[in-house]
N, C-alpha and C positions, 0 to 999 in steps of 0.2 A: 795190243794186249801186253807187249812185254814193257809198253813206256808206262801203262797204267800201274804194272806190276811192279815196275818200281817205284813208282811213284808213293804207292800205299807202304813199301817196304820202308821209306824215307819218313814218314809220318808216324808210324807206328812206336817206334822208341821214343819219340816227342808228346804223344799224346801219355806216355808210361813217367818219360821225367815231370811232364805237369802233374799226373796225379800224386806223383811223390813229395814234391815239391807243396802243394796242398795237405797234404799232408802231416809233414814237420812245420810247414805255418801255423796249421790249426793244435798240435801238436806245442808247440811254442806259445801259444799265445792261450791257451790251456793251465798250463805251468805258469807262465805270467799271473794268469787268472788270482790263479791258488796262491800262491806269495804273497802278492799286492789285499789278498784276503787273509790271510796270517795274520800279517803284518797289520792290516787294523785290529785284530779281536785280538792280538796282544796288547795295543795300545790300549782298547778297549776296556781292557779288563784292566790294564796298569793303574788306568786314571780312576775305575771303582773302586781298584784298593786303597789308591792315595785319597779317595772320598772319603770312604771307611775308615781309615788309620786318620784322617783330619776330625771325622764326627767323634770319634771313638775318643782318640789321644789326645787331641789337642782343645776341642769346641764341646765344653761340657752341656748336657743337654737341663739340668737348672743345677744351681744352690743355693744355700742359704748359710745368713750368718748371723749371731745375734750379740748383743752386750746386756748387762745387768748393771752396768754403774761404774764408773772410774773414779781415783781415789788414793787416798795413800793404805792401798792395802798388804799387809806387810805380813811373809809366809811364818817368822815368830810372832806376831797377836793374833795367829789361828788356831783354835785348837784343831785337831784332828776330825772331830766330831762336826764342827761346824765350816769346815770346807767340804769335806763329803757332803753334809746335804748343800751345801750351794752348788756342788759337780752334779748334784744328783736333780732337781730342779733344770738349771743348765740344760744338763740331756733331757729331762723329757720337754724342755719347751724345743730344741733344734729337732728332736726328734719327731715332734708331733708335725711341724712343719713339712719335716722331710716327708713325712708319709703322705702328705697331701702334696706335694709337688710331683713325687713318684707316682701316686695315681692321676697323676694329669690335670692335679688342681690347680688355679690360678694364683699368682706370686700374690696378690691382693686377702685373698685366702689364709695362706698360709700367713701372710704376716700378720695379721688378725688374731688366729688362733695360736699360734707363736705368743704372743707381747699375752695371750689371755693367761696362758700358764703361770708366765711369773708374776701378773697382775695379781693372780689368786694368789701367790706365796706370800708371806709375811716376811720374807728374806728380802724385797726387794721393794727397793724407794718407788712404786708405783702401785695403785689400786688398793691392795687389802695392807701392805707393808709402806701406807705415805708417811712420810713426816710431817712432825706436825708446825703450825704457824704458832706466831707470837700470841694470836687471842688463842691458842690451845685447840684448832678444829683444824681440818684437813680437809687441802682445796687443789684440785688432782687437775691435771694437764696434760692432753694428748692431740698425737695431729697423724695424718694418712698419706700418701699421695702415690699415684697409678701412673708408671712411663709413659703406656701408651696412650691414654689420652691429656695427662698433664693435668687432671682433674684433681683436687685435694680437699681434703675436711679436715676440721681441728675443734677444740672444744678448750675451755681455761676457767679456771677456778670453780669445779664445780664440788657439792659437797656430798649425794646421794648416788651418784652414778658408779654403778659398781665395776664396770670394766670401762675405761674411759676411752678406750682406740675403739669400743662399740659405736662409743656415741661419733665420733671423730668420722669413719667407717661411714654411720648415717648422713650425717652433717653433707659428705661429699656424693652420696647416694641418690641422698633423698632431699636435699636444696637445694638451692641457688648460690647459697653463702659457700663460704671457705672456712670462718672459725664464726663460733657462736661460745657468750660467757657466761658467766653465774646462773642464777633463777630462769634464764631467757634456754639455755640452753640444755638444762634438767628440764621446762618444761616440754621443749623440745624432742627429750629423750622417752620423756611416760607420751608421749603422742605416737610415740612412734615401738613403744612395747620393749623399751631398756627396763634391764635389769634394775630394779630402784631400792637401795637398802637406808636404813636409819643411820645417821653418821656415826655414828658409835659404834657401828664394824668396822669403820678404819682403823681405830683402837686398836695399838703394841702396846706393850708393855718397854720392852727395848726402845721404841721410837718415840713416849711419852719421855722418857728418863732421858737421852739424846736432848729433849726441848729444854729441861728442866739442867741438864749439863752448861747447854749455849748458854742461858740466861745467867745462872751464874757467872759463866767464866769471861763472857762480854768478848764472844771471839767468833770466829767464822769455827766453822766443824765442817770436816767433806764428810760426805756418804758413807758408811763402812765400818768409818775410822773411830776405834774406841780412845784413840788416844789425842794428844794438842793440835791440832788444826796447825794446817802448814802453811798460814799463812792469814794476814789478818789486814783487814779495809777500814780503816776510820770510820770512810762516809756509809757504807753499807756493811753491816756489820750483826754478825750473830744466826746464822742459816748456815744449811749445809746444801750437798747439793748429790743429785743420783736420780736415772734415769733406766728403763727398759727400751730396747728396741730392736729391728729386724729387719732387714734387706732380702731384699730376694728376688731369683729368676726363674721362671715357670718354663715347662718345653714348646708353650709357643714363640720365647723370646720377646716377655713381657718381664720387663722389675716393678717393683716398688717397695716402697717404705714406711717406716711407722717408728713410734716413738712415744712412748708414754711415762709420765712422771708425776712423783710427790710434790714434787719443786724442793726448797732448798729450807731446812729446819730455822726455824724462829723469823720467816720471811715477814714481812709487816704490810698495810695497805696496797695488800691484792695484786702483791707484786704477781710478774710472770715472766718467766726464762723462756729459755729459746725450744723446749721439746714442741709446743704448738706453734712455734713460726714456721710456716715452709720457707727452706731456702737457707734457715740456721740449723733444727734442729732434724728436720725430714726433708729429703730429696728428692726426688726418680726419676730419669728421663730414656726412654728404651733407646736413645742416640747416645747415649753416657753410659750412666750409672744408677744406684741406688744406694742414698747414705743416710744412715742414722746417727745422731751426735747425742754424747754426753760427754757433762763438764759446766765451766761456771758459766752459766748459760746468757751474761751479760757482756761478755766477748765473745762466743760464741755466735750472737746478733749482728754486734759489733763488726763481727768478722765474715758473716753471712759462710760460714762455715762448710755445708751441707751442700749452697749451690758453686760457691766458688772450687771446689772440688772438680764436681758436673762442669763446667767454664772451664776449666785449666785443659781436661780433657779436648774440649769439644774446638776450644780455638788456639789451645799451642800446639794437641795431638800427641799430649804426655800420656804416660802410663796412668792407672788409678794407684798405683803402689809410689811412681812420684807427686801425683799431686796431690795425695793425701798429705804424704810426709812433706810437701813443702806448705801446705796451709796449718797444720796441725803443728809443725815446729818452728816455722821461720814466720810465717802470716798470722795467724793468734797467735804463739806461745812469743811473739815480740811485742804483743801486747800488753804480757803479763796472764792470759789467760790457760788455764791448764783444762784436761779435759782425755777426749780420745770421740772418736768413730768407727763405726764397722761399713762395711762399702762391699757391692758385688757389681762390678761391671757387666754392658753386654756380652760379652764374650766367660762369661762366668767365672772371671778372677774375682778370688775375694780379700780382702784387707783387713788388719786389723791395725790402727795405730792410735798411739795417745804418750804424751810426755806426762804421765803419772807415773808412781810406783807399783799402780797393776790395774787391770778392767775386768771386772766378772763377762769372760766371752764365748762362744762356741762356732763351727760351724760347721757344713757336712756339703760335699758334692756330691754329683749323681751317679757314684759309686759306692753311695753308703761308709766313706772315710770321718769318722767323726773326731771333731778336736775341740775339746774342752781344757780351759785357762782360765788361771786367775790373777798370778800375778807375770811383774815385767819381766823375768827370766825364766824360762819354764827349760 
């Protein structure tokens, strides 16, 4: 009895340090628990924020930017009167835009109903404000094109068509083609339920007087510009030149582009500038950019303007703020040609640039920041 007796007295403090010992284990590794659990749902929450401060601050969810024409427009031949309503036009085409991209409308969209606004204005070298040709009629040009599919329409020299990025719009919609011209492509537009007016709504009074200025004076005229043309070509000779257009990124992370114009005052045998070439005057590619161009729209071409922008991007990995400025000042303007574009990358930088002395421009991000400009020093 007494060996058993102690036997259990020897065991019984052993069986008291193991449960203790079980104890601060589970106890420890408890604690562990908890920590090692902190420590992710801090990290957790760190990396949401830096999601949110990236969506928010850095990766706009769209914008847009538009132009009305580059030029030598110069802030003494303005009066007061007549730059108010070009700011005021301006804002409601960026605005109209804006409001459809904020309700979650597509960049194709807005750019449409954008270029429609200042189409209707008489302020501006496209739709109801074109210039007129050397036979005295008015022969309108426009083009479209969608990032994400690559898809485009264009339309050139047409004479009834009363908003011409509709027909453009269609052309890429509702065919096969890419651009369609004259009679082929007014027919094209009453087939399809465009707007069709008598030529004699394009009718200014300002833009008839411009035709009747050139022909006298045997000289190129830019857009805008009431005063001597800055500049003058032998071989093509007596036109002016001025365009509408619009870039833009919708919150799915779609661009595109558009461009529409009078063409160039006192133009002769059916010329056509670069606003319906894709690639000069319209661009968009959701792996790039989205650019619209005005300017003298035979370097422009020359220059392939619009896509070489989208290219500089896509294969040296430059900024759209340098390869703008290096196409638009060292690439055409060594050509001798002048001009400007407006551009909104995917990541929703947007540009303005042009070696003129100013560009009728606007644009707004998707914080409702709106900037409207006319000329080169603001």
């Amino acid at each position: 009895m007494s060996s058993v007796s102690k036997y259990q007295l020897k065991i019984v403090p052993l069986k008291a340090n193991n449960n203790l010992l079980m104890k601060r284990i589970t106890l420890l590794i408890l604690m562990l628990t908890l920590c090692y659990a902190c420590k992710e749902s801090k990290s957790e929450n760190s990396s949401t924020k830096d999601s949110e401060t990236e969506l928010k601050g850095e990766t706009p969810e769209f914008a847009i930017v538009i132009h009305g024409g580059a030029g030598t427009i110069l802030k003494k031949n303005m009066t007061p009167e007549k730059e108010a309503a070009y700011n005021a036009v301006l804002e409601e085409a960026i605005r109209t835009g804006y409001d459809i991209l904020k309700n979650g409308g597509t960049s194709l969209d807005a750019v449409t109903k954008t270029i429609n606004v200042m189409e209707d204005s008489p302020l501006f070298n496209a739709g109801k404000g074109s210039v007129f040709t050397n036979a005295e009629t008015n022969e309108l040009d426009a083009s479209i094109m969608d990032g994400q599919t690559l898809n485009a329409g264009a339309s050139a020299g047409t004479t009834t068509v009363r908003n011409p990025i509709d027909l453009a719009r269609a052309v890429m919609d509702n065919s096969p083609h890419v651009m369609l011209s004259g009679k082929g492509a007014e027919t094209f537009a009453q087939e399809h339920g465009l707007d069709l007016v008598a030529p004699d709504y394009f009718y200014t009074e300002n833009r008839f007087n411009s035709l009747k200025r050139a022909k006298d004076q045997e000289k190129i005229e830019l857009d805008h510009d009431d005063q001597q043309a800055s500049f003058y070509d032998p071989e093509i000779k007596n036109f002016k030149y001025g365009t509408v257009g619009c870039a833009a990124l919708d919150k799915n992370g779609n661009l595109a582009a558009g461009t529409s114009t009078g063409g160039m005052t006192n133009k002769r045998w059916g010329r056509i500038g670069d606003a319906p070439i894709i690639g000069s005057g319209t661009y968009a590619n959701n792996e790039t950019c989205a650019v619209s161009s005005t300017g003298w729209g035979e370097y422009f071409i020359r220059a392939q303007v619009a896509h070489d922008i989208s290219a500089m991007i896509e294969y040296k990995g430059v900024s759209l703020a340098e390869a703008a400025y290096e196409v638009i000042h060292n690439k055409m303007g060594k050509l001798g040609g002048t001009g400007g574009i407006v551009a909104v990358d995917k990541n929703g930088e947007m540009v303005f640039e042009f070696n003129t002395e100013g560009m009728y421009r606007a644009s707004m991000n998707d914080q409702g920041d709106i900037k409207v400009e006319i000329y080169e020093k603001q």
